[in-house]
N, C-alpha and C positions, 0 to 999 in steps of 0.2 A: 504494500500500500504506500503510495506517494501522494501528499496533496501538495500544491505549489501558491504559495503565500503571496501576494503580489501588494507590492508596497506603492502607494498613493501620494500625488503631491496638489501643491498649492495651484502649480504653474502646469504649462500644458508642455514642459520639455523634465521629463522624467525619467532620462537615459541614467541618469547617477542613482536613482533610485532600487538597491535592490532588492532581487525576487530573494524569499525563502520557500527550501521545499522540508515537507515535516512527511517524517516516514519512520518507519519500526523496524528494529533490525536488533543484530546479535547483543550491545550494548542499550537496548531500551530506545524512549523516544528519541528519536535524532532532528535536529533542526540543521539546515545550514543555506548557506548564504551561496547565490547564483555565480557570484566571484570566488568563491570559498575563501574568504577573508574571514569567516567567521564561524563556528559549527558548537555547537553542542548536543551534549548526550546525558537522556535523566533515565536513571534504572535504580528499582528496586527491591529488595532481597532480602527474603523468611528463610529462617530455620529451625524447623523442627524437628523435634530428640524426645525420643522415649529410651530410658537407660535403667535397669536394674542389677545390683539391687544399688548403685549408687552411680553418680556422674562425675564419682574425682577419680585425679590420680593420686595414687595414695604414693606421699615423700616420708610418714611417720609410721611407726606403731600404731599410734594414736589413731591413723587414719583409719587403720583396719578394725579397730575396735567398735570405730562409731556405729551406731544405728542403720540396720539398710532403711532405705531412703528411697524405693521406687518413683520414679519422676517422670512426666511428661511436659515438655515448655517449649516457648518460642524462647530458643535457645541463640538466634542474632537477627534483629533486623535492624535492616541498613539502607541508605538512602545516597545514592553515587552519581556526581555531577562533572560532567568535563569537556574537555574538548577544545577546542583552538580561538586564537583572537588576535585580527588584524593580518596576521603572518602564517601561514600552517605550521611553522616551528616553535612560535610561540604559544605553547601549548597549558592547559590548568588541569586541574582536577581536587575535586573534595568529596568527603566520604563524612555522613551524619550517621550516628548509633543510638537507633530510637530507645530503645531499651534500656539505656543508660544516661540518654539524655547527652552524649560526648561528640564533639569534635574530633573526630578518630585523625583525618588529612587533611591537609590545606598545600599545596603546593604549585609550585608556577616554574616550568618546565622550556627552557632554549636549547632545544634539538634541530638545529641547523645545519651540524655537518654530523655526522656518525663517528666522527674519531675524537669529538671537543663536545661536549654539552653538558648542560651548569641546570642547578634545582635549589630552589630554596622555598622554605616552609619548614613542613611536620610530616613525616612519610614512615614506613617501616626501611630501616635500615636493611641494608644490604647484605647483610654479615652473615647471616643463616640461611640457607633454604629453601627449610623446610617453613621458617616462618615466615620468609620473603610471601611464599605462594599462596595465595588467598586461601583462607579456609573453606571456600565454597568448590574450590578448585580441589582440594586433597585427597588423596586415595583412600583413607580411612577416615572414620567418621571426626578426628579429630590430632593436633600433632603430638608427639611423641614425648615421655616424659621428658623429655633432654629438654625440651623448648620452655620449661617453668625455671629451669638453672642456669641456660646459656643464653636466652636470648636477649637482644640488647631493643628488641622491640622499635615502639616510634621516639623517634627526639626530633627537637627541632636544631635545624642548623641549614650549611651550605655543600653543595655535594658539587665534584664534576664527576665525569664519566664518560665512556665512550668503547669504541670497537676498531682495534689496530687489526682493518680488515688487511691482515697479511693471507699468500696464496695458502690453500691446505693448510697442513700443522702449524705455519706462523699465524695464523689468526688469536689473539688475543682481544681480550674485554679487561675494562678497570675501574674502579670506583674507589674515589676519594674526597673525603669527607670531614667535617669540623663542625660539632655540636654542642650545644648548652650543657651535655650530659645530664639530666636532670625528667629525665621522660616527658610522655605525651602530658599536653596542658600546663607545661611548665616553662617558660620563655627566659627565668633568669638563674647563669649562674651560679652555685653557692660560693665557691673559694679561686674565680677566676684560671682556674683549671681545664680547661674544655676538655670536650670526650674527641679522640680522634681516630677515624676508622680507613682503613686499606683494603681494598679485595682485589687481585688480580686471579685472571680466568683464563685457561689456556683451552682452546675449541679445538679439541684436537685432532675434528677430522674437517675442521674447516667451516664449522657452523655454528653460532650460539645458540641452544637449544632454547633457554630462555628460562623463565621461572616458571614452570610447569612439568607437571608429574603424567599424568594418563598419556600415554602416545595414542590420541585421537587422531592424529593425522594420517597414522600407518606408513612411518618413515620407510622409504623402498632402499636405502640407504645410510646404515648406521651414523648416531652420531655422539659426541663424546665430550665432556665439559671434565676438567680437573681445576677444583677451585682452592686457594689460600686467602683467611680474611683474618684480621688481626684489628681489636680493640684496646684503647687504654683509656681509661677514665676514671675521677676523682672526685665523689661525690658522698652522701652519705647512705647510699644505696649499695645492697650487693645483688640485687636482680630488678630487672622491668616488666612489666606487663601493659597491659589496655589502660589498666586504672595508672600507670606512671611510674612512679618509684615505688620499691619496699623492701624487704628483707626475707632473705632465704631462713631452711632454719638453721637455729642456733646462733642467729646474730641477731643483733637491737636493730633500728633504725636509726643511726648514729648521727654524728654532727658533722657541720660543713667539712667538707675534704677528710673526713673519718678514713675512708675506705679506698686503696688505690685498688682497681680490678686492671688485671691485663688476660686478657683471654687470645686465643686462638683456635681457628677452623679448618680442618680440612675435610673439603667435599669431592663428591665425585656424582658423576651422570650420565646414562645413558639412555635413547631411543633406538629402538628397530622393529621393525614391523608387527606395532602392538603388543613388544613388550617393554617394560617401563624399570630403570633402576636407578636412586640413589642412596646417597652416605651422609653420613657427618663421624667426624671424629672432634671433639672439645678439649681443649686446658682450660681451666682459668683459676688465676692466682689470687688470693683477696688478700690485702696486707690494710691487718688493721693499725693505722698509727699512733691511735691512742692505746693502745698493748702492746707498745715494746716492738712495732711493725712483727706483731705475728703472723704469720701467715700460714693461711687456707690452701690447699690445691688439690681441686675437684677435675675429675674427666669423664667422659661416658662418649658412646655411639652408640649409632643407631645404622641396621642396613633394612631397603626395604626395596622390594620389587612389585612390579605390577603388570598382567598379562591379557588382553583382548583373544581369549584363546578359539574362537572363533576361525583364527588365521591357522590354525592346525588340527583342530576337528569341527568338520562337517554339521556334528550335532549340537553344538556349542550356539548358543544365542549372541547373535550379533551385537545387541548393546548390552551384554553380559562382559564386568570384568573380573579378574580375582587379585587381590593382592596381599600380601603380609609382611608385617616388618617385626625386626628384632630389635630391642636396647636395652643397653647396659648401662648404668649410673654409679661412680665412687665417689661419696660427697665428701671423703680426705682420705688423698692417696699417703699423708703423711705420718698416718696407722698403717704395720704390718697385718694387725686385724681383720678379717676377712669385713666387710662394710659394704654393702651392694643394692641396688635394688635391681630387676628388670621386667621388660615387658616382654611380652607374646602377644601377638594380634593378629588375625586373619579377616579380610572383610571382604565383602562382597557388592558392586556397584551397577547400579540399573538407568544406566542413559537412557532419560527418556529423550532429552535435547542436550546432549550435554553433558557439560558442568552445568549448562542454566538448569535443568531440571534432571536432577536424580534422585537414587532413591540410594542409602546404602546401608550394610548390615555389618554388626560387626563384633564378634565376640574376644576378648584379652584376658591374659592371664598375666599376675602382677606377683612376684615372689622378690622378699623383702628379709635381707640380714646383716644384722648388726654386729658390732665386735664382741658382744654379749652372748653372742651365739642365738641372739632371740630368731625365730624364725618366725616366718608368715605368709601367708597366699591368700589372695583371693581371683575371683572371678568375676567378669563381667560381662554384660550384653547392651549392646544398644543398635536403635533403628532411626535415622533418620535421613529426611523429604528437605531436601537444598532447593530451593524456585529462584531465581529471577524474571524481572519482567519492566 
């Protein structure tokens, strides 16, 4: 569907005046401009989750103890606006969180050459992933425990970036970065410190796969991402999430510049014809300065793959996919004590359109031990209907 807007004037010479056409497409309502000096995109996006007998991931004891908690909720809905202005390189985009009331992104985007482009605002940082790739987008119903201890989530700051489209194996990708460190909704500050982030991507068969997991496209020809990202930041924080800054366990919420973190990521990635794999592996150091600069050093990974098995049996349902991942978490390697959590996960996904609408299934198993020798496991189920529109 196309309807074509026609813009009206005073005077009977109306050539400056432009058309817009409003039409529906993969990004929701699209408006743009007959010069294309101008376009935007409005989509909106529910999800729904039913999870027993509970919907955490469990980081304590404690966790497993608690109450099952069978649940049904509109577990995110979101409100996504973007698109170009004046220039096609001059590009925006914002992301509203109805159900929390939050400014999730705000960002203003000059992608005018592919090897130089600059961003400034509020965005998810670049450093992971598996948390880079929208959650409407991910093979299992939700990401991996690693992503509650490593990720460095949204900050506000100034980023470049770009693509050194060298021929075959010289192609490389880069991202660099200078932040408030102080998470999303927070613009100042604390100990004039800033958070500063690097990622270099080597495409190693010539192509940047991009931040995406399902190989919906059914690559007829492999392709291959190896990634290095590397954080330092000084803040009173030793983790970020949606809601901004907070504390892992067994730290406070400390004071300005408490907490120096240095983390590091090593990823990997690959497409080919509808099957789907990547990685992370994590450090990261907490050195608290108000203790003698003690220091924390946590690591964990995660491997997870995902196949459109369709492409090899006959009987297999075409928008049928399977995928499962494994992770491992050591919240202080600086115990010879055994200390671990990990996951088990297998799920199952129903393209009905997509990532715009699917359906996914997904059962985990969480085994959890301490230097204590405490042990524990549990199990979980959940079902959830991802929509945009």
């Amino acid at each position: 569907m196309c309807i074509t807007v026609i813009g009206f004037s005073q005077t009977n010479t109306n050539d400056s005046v432009p058309k817009f056409s409003l039409d529906y497409g993969k990004r929701g309502l699209e408006i743009k401009s007959s010069d294309n000096s101008f376009s935007l995109h409005l989509q909106s996006r529910f999800q729904f989750r039913f999870a027993t007998p509970n919907d955490i991931d469990p980081v304590t004891l404690d966790n497993y103890n608690e109450k099952d908690n069978t649940l049904f909720k509109v577990n995110r809905a979101r409100v996504k606006v973007g698109g170009h202005a004046y220039k096609e390189w001059l590009k925006y985009y914002w992301e509203y969180d109805i159900n929390q009331s939050n400014l999730l992104d705000y960002r203003i985007m000059i992608e005018k050459w592919k090897w130089l482009n600059f961003k400034v605002g509020q965005w998810k940082v670049e450093y992971s992933r598996e948390r880079r790739i929208s959650s409407g987008a991910q093979q299992l119903v939700d990401r991996s425990i690693l992503n509650r201890h490593f990720t460095v989530d949204r900050q506000q700051g100034v980023e470049v970036y770009g693509n050194l489209k060298g021929k075959g194996m010289l192609n490389m990708s880069y991202w660099a970065g200078v932040f408030t460190g102080t998470g999303r909704g927070n613009p100042a500050n604390d100990d004039h410190n800033l958070m500063y982030f690097g990622r270099l991507q080597w495409n190693v068969l010539g192509d940047d796969i991009g931040f995406r997991s399902t190989d919906l496209t059914l690559h007829k020809t492999p392709e291959a991402n190896i990634a290095a990202a590397v954080v330092t930041n000084e803040s009173p924080y030793t983790r970020f999430s949606t809601s901004g800054g907070g504390a892992l366990e067994r730290f406070e919420e400390g004071e300005n510049g408490q907490y120096r973190v240095n983390q590091l990521n090593i990823e990997t990635a690959f497409v080919y014809n509808g099957f789907s794999w990547q990685s992370e592996f994590h450090t990261k150091e907490i050195i608290d300065k108000y203790d003698n600069n003690s220091m924390t050093h946590m690591t964990g990974y995660y491997l997870q793959g995902g196949y459109l098995a369709h492409q090899s049996f006959d009987w297999w349902p075409k928008p049928l996919e399977i995928a499962a991942r494994f992770a491992h978490y050591n919240p202080d390697r600086n115990t010879s004590a055994t200390n671990n959590l990990q996951e088990k996960s297998i799920a199952f996904n129903w393209f009905f359109k997509n990532h715009l609408n699917k359906l996914t299934l997904e059962c985990s198993s969480f085994d959890y031990e301490t230097p204590e020798l405490n042990t524990k496991n549990e199990f979980r189920f959940r079902i959830q209907w991802d929509i945009s529109f």
